[in-house]
C-alpha positions as CSV (number, residue, x, y, z in Angstrom):
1,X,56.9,70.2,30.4
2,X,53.6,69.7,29.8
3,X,52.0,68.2,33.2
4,X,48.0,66.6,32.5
5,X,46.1,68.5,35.0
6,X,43.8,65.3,35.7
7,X,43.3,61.9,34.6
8,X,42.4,61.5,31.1
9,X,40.3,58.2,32.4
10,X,38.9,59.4,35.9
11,X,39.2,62.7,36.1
12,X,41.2,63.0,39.2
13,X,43.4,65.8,39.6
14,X,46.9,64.5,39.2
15,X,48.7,67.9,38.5
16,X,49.3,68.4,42.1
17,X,51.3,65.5,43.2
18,X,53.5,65.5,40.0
19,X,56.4,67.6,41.2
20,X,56.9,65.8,44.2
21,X,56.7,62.3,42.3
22,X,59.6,63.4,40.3
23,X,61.8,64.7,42.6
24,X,61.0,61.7,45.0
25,X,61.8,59.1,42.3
26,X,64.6,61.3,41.4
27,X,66.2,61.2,44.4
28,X,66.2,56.9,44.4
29,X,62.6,56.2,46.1
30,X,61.0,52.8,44.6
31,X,57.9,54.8,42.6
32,X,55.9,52.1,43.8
33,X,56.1,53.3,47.3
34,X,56.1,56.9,45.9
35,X,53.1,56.3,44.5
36,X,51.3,55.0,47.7
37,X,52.2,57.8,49.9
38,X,50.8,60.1,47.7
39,X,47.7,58.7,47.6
40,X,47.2,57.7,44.1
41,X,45.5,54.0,44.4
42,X,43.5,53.7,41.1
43,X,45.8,52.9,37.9
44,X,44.7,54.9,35.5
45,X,46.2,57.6,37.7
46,X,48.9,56.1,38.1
47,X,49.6,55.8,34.7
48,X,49.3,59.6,34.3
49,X,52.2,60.0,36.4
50,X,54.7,57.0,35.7
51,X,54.3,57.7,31.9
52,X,54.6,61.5,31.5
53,X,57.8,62.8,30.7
54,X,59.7,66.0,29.9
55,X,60.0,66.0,26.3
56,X,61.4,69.7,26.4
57,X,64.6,68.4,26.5
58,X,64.4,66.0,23.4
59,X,62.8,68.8,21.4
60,X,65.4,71.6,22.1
61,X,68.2,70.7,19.2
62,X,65.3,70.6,16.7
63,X,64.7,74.4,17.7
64,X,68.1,75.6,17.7
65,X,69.1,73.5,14.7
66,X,65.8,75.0,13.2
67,X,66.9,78.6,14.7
68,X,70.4,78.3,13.1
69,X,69.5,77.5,9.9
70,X,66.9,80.4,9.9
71,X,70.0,82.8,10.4
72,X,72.0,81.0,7.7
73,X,69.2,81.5,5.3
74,X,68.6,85.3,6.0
75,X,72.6,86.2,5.9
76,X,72.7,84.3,2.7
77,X,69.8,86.6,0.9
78,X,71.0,89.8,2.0
């Protein structure tokens, strides 16, 4: 997954404090509270955390679909 490094609004360094958001929330935290402990007060920062997500795993069929129909296509000219 692609993690912003900062804030796209303030410029604070948000990189940092993104793993343990994750597993924190993960593991049934309110990410409110999450949120607060880490030290992230202004909203735009907050923002960079609560609405990045791992898209890695909604974009792997498209590559192995993409991947298997490669193969198909080069048995098929042989």
């Amino acid at each position: 997954m692609i993690v912003p490094v900062r804030c796209f609004t303030c410029g604070k360094l948000v990189a940092d404090k993104h793993s343990e958001f994750v597993q924190r929330v993960r593991g049934g935290e309110d990410p409110k509270k999450v949120l607060d402990s880490l030290g992230m007060k202004r909203y735009c920062c907050r923002r960079m955390l609560i609405s990045s997500m791992d898209v890695i795993d909604h974009l792997m069929p498209y590559n192995e679909a993409q991947w298997k129909r490669h193969a198909e296509y080069s048995v098929d000219r042989i």
